[in-house]
N, C-alpha and C positions, 0 to 999 in steps of 0.2 A: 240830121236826126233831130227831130224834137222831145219835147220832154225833160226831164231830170237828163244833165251832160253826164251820160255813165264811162267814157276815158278820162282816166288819169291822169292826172294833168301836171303832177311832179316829174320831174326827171330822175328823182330818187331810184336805186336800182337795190335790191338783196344783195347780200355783202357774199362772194364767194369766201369761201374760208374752210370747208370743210374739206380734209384728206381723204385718199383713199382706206388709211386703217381708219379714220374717224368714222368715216360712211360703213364699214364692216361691221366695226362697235356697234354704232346706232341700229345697225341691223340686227345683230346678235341680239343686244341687249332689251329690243323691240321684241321680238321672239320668245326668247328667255322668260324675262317677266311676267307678261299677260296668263301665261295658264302653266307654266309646273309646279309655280309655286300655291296656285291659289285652286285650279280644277283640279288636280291630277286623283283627290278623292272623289270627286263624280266622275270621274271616266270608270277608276276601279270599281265604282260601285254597280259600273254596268257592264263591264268585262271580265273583273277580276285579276285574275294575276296574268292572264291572257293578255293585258292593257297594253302591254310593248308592242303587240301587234298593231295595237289600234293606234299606236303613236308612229308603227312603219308605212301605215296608210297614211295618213294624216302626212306623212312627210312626201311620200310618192305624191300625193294630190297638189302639195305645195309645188314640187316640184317642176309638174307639167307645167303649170300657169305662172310659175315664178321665169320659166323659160323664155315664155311669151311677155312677159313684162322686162325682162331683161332686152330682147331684143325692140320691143317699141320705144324704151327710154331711149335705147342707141340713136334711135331716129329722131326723136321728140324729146329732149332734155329739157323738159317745165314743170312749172308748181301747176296743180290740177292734173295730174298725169292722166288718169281715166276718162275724163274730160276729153282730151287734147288730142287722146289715143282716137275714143267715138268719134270727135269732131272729124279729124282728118280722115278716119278711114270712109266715114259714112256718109258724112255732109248734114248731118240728120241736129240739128241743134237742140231739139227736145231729146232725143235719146238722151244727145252730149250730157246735156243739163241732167236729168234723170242718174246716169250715172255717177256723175261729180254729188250730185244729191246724195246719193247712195252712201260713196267713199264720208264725204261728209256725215253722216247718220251713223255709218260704223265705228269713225274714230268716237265721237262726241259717247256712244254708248259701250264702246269698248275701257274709254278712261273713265269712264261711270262705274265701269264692272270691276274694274282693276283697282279704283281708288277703293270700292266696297271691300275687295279685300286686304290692303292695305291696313285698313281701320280692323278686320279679325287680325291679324298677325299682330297690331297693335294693342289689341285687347289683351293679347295672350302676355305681351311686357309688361301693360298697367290696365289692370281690372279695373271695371270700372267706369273708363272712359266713355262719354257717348259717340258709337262706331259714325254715326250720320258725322254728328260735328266733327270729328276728325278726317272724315273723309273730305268733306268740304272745305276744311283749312288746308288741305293736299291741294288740293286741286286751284285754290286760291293763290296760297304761294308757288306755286310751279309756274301757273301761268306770270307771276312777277317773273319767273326765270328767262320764261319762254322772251319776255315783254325786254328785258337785258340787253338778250345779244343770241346769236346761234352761237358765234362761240363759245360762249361760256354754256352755254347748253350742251354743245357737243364736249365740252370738257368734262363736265356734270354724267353728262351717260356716258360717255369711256371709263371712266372711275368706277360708278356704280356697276354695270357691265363685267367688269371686272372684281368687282365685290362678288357679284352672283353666281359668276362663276366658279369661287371658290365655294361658295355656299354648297353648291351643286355636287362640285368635287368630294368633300365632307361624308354626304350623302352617298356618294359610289363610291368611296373607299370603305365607307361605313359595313354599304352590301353587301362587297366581295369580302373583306377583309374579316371582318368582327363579326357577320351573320351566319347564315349558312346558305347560300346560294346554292348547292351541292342539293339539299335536302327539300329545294323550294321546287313545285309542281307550277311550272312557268303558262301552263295553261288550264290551272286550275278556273272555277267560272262558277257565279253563284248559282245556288239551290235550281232558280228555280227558270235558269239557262240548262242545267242539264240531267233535273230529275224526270223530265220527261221520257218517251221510246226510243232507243236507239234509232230508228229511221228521221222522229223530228231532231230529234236533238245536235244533230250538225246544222240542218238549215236555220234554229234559233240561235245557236254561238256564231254562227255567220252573223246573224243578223245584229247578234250583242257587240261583235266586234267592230260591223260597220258602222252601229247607233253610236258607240263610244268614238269613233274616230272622228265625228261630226263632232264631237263635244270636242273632243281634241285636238281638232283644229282649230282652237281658238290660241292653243297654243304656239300655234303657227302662222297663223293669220298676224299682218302685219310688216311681213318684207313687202309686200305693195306699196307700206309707205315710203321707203326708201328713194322709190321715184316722184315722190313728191317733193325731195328736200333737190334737188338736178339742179335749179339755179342757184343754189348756194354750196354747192359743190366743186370741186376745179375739175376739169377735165371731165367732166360727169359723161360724156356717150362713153367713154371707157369706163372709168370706175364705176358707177353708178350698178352697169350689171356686171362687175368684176365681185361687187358687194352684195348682188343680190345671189347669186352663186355661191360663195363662198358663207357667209350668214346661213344660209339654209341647211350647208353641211354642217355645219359647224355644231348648230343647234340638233339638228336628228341623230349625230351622235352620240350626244350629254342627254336626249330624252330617253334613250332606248335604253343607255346604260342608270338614268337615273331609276327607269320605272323597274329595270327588272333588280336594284338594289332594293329600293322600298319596300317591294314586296317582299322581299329576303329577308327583310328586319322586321317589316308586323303583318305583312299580308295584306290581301285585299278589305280584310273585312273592316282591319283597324284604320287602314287609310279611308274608308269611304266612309267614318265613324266623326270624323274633327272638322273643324271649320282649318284648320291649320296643319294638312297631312305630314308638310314636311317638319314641321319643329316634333310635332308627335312619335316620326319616325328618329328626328335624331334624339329624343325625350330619352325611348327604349333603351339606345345603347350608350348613352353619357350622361343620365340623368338629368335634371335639371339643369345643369350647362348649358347643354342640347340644346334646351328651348330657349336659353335666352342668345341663343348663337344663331341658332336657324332661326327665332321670329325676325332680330334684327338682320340677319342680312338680306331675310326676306322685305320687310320695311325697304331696303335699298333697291330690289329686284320690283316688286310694284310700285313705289314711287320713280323709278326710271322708263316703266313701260307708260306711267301717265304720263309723264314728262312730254315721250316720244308720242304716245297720240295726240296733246294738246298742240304741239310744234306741228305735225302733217295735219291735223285737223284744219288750223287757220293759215296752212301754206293754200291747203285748197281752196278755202274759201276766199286768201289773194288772190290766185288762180284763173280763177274763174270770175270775178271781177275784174283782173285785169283785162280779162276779153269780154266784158260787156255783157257778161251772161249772170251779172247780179250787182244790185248799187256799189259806182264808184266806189264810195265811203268805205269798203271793205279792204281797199287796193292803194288805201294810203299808210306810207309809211315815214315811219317815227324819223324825226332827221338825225337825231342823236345817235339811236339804237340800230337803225335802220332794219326795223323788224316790222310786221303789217300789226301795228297795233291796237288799231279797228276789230280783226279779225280776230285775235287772240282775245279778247275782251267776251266778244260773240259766243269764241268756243268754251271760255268757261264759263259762260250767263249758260248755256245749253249743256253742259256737262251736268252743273251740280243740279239744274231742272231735272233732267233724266234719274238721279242717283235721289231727288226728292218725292220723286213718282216710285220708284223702284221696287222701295221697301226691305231694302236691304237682301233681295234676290239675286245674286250673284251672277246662279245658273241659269234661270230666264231669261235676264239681263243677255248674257254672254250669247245663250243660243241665238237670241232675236240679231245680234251680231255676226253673228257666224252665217246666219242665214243670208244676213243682205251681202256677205260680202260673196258671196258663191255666186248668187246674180251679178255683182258686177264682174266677178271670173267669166262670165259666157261674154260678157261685151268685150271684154279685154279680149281674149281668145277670138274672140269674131271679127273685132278688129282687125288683126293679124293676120287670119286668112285673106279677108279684103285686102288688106295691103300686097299681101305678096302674090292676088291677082289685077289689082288695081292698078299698081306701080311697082312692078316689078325688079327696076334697074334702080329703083331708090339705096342711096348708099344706106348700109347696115354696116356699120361698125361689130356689131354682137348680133347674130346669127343660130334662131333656136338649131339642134342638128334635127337632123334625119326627114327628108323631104321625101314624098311619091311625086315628082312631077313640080309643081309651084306649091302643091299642097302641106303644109307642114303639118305633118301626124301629129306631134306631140300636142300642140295646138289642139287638134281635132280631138285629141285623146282628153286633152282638159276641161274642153268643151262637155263631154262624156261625163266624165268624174263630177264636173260639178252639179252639173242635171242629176247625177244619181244623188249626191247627198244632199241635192233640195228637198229632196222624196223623205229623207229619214229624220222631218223634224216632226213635230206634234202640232196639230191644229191652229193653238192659242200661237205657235211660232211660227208658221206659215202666214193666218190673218197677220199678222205685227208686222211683218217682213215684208209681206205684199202690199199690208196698208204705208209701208214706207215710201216703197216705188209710186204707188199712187200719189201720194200728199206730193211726191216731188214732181210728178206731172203739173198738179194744179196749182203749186207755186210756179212751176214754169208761165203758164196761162197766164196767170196773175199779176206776175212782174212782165211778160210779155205784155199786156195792156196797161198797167203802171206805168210804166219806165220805158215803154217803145222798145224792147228786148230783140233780138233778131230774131225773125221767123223762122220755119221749120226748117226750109230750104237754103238755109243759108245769107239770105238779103234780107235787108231791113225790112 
């Protein structure tokens, strides 16, 4: 190969070290964070107290394609998972590339979103502050974390993870206990989802509760990453989707019961009213406590979901440097830390860019997110069929259920779901999202004649 030497030329390896309950944390806590504490007043304000619904789709969608990601880590335990997945099933290296593009473009703009609302949660402790500068000093020192150690990372979100969870808790004891649950219209829906004719007005609250479930999956989005941490993992074709199974339960049933407490205690209207629904809600019933209990644990709950995108962000972009499909320079690592500290440097230079364009958008931010990660759901999903007519007799440790023949349904079924919620975003999110996949085509191109990159087919 000529050009710039793009293998690695250390023997340096990623330090295995993380557990099975470590790798659950990290899943949970990846989950958790990103959207109850910070969306869950834009979903309301597009479903209304109906939002639990849109939090059980939102979980079902995870699910199908959490299956299929479960079973290709079983096969393929690497950093760049999405990558690795396209690569092998398709042979197709531009796709590969595109995809890994993708995963990359979501974390980078996902810990944009989450650190955006960090700096509101924080505002709500010390008035005042500027939410931009606080966000960026997130993201700065985290990436110090990241830059550490995984362990101490993985130590850092088991802790926090754990914070949030009680945070959470608070809140559904708050519902059931202190509210009135009894007296709450759990599918109540704003004005003007069901002032219309009885003949539209089911086909528009359909349509409010699919639009909301798109938003809210951003609250779910994120057990994908999990298989990107598989080399630093032990035992990862087991644990890896031991963790991604379990995380996704875990999480649908603390949404369902937190969304239908919230509403209990101020409704939809009041939730889809604050930059901060959850301190607001526990504001209601403890006063001012409330809020300085739920903004800080919230503080702990979005600083742990950037943590966890800043860590899968530049696992991938190791990733996929260590195979050649982006400068060396990315795939070296720290000999101390033994962390890719190239890559983590990269993702937050491109984190707080995104959160400097932003404008402190949360919600646009987040959809534009949500968006690309649905496209890379069809390649992961498409993978898997390929595989399981491809190479059929390939060991699979984890195994989605329920097959017609070599075809795996649920696969097919996620394939489905995501194609429908590509459909339910707005214009301005479709262009941003599509214009993602493209740019990562023509960075493909571009570092393909730079660098001598592998061609389409696989050969140099």
């Amino acid at each position: 190969m000529t050009g710039i030497e793009l293998k690695k030329t250390s023997d340096l390896r990623l330090k295995q070290s993380i557990s099975l309950f470590q790798a659950i944390m990290y899943g949970t806590g990846l989950i958790l964070g990103a959207g109850i504490y910070v969306l869950i007043g834009d979903v309301a304000g597009i479903a209304g107290n109906a939002m639990w619904i849109s939090f059980a789709l939102a979980a079902a969608i995870a699910t199908f394609t959490g299956l299929s990601y479960a079973e290709m880590t079983s096969i393929f335990p690497k950093s760049a998972a999405e990558y690795v997945f396209v690569k092998n099933a398709f042979g197709n290296n531009l796709l590969a590339f595109v995809s890994g593009w993708l995963i990359v473009f979501v974390a980078v703009v996902s810990a944009a979103a989450v650190a955006i609302g960090f700096s509101s949660y924080l505002d709500a402790l010390l008035p005042g502050l500027d939410r931009s500068v606080s966000a960026i000093l997130l993201v700065a020192v985290l990436s110090g974390v990241n830059f550490v150690g995984i362990r101490e990372s993985m130590w850092m979100n088991t802790t926090f993870a754990l914070i949030e969870i009680a945070g959470l808790a608070i809140i559904i004891c708050a519902g059931l206990f202190l509210a009135s649950p009894a007296a709450t219209d759990y599918f109540e829906m704003p004005p003007e989802v069901t002032s219309s004719s009885p003949s539209s007005s089911f086909p528009l609250a359909l349509a409010a509760i699919v639009s909301a479930a798109g938003l809210a999956f951003f609250a779910y989005f994120g057990f994908e990453n999990l298989a990107n941490i598989s080399e630093e993992t032990k035992n990862a074709r087991k644990a890896i989707p031991i963790a991604l199974v379990v995380s996704i339960a875990i999480t649908t049933g603390i949404y369902i019961l937190v969304a239908v407490s919230a509403v209990a205690i101020v409704g939809w209207e009041g939730l889809s009213s604050t930059n901060a629904p959850l301190t607001f809600a526990a504001e209601k019933v403890f006063g001012k406590a409330g809020t300085v209990i739920l903004s800080s644990i919230a503080l702990f709950a979005t600083s742990n979901t950037v943590l966890m995108m800043l860590i899968s962000g530049s696992r991938i972009l190791f990733g996929m440097a260590t195979d050649n499909a982006l400068p060396s320079s990315l795939s070296e690592i720290h000999p101390r830390t033994k962390t890719p500290f190239r890559a983590i440097i990269t993702i937050m230079v491109l984190t707080i860019g995104v959160m400097a364009t932003s404008s402190g958008r949360i919600d646009a931010v987040a959809k534009v997110a949500v968006f690309g990660i649905f496209m890379v759901y069809v390649f992961v999903n498409l993978s898997l069929i390929r595989l399981r007519y491809k190479q059929p007799e390939m060991k699979r440790p984890f195994r989605s259920p329920w097959s017609i023949g070599k075809f795996p349904v649920l696969a097919g079924i996620g394939i489905v779901t995501s194609i429908a919620m590509l459909t339910q975003f707005d214009l301005v999110t479709v262009v941003a999202g599509t214009g993602a996949a493209v740019s990562g085509a023509v960075a493909y191109e571009v570092l393909k004649r730079k660098y001598r990159l592998p061609c389409r087919n696989g050969k140099d």
